[in-house]
Structures are given as C-alpha cells and as structure tokens.
N, C-alpha and C positions, 0 to 999 in steps of 0.2 A: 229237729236235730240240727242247731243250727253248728255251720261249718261240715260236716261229714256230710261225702259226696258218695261215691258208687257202691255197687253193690260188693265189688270184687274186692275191693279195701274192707268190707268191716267179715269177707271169710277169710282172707288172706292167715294161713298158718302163721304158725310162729315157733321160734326154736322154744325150747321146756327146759328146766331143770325138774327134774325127779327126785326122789328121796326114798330112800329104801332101809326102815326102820329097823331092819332086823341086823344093820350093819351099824349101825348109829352108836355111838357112845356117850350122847351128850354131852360134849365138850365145849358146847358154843363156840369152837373156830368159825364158824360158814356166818354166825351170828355177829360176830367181831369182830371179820376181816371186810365185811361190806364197808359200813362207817369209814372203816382207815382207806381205806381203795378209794372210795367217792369225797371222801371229806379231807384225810389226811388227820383223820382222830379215832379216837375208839368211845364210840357213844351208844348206848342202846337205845336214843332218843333217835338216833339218824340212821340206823339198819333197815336197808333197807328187805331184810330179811326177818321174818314177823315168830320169834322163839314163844312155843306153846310151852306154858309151863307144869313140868311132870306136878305128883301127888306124894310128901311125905309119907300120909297116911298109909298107899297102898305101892309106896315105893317103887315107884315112876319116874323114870325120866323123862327130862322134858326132850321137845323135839323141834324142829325149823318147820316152817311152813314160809311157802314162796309164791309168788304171782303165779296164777297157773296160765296167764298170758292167753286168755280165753277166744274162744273163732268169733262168741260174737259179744265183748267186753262192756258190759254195763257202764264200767267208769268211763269209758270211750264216748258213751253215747247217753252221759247224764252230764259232761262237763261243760257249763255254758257258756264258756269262751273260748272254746276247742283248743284247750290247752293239752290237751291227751291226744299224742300223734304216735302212728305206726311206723315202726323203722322198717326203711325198707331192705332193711340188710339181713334183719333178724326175725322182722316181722314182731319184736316185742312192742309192747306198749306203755309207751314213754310217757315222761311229764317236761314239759319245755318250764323249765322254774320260770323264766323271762315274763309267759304267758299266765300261768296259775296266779290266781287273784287268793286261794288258801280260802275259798268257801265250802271245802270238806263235801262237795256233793258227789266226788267220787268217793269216799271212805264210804261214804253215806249207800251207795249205789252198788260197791262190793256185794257178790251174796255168799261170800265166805265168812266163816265166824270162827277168829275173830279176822275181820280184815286184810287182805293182802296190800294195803297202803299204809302207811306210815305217813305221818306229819311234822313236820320240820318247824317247831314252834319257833324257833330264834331267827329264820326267815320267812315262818308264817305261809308256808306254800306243801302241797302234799309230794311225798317221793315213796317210786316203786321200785320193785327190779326192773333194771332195764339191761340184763341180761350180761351187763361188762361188756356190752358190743359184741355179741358172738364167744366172749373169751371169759366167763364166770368165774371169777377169783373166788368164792364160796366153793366150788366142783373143787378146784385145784387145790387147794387148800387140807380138805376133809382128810384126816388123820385114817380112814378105816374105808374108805371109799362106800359111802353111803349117799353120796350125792355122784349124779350122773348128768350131762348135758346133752340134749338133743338137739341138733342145730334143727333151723326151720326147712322142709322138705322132707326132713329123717323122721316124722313122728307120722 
C-alpha cells in the first residue's frame, strides 16, 4: 500500500449522500448539475454522479447512484501513486487530478457495479464524488427531495 499510512485514516467516517427511490423521479438534475458545478458544462462523460439506466420494457426509471464513500475504500488502497486522498473535512474520498496517472486501477478496484468512478477521457485521469466539499449541489438540487446528505460524524 504504497503511500497510505495509519490505521485511523483508512476507518475515518465520511459524510454520505443517500438516495431514496421512492421519492425519485428521474429527471437527471443530481445527474447534470455535478458536470456544470465541477466543469462549468453539462456532460454525462464528466458526472461525477454514475445514472443507472431504467427498462423500457418493464417501464423503469432510471436512477443516480453515488460513491458510497466506503470506511474501508478499495480505490484508496489500489491506487498506486496515492492519488486517492481523504478530505479531512468531509472525510470523502477524493482524486487529486494533479496526481492520477488515469491507469483506471481504481474503476477497476470499485466493487460497485457499475462503478462509483467515472473517467475523464479529455484529461485522461479518473473523478469521483467528492462530496462538493461538505455542500452537494446534486442534495440541493433534487426537484422531489430524494437525495439526502449526511455530513461525516451524522452517519
């Protein structure tokens, strides 16, 4: 595990966003307000919010899934230039783009399916939630209140 140090950093909590399907409407706002908040665009290549897509057939809507910002994160402790740091504000678990080389070993290392990381091919490096700093513009957003934030301590 090169670069990760103590024990108390890899349980160290972290705030959560939640999702509560039965309020949802699938409107993709939470979906397409990340991109424009972090980027200043509206791209589903750069959301950093991962949209599971519903079923024509059995008339489904689709739904957000988000980092579950895990106590003990796979992508933390498969990245091999420890480009995956813990805020210690939020306790989320970030990507320093400076540091990512974009060798996809945390996409890879997720054991969510499909992945709570997203890839940033126009700069070649991987992006997560990384929580809007305490302040989730996806939460604030949501037309129906189906998204909830938990800061880190509250969960």
């Amino acid at each position: 595990m090169k670069g990760k140090s103590s024990v108390d950093e890899r349980v160290q909590k972290s705030g959560v966003i939640k999702f509560d399907p039965d309020y949802c409407i699938g409107c993709q706002a939470c979906f397409l307000v990340c991109p424009l908040c972090h980027k200043g665009v509206i791209s589903c290549d750069l959301s950093r919010v991962i949209w599971i897509s519903g079923s024509f057939e059995s008339l489904t809507k689709g739904k957000p899934a988000f980092c579950d910002q895990c106590d003990y994160p796979e992508c933390y402790y498969s990245c091999p230039v420890g480009a995956i740091y813990i805020d210690k504000a939020t306790g989320a678990r970030c990507i320093d783009p400076e540091t990512c080389t974009g060798c996809k070993e945390c996409i890879e290392a997720c054991p969510f399916d499909p992945p709570r990381i997203n890839f940033d091919s126009e700069r070649e490096i991987a992006i997560k939630c990384d929580l809007c700093g305490g302040d989730p513009k996806c939460v604030k957003i949501c037309p129906n209140n189906a998204l909830s934030y938990i800061p880190k301590g509250e969960r």
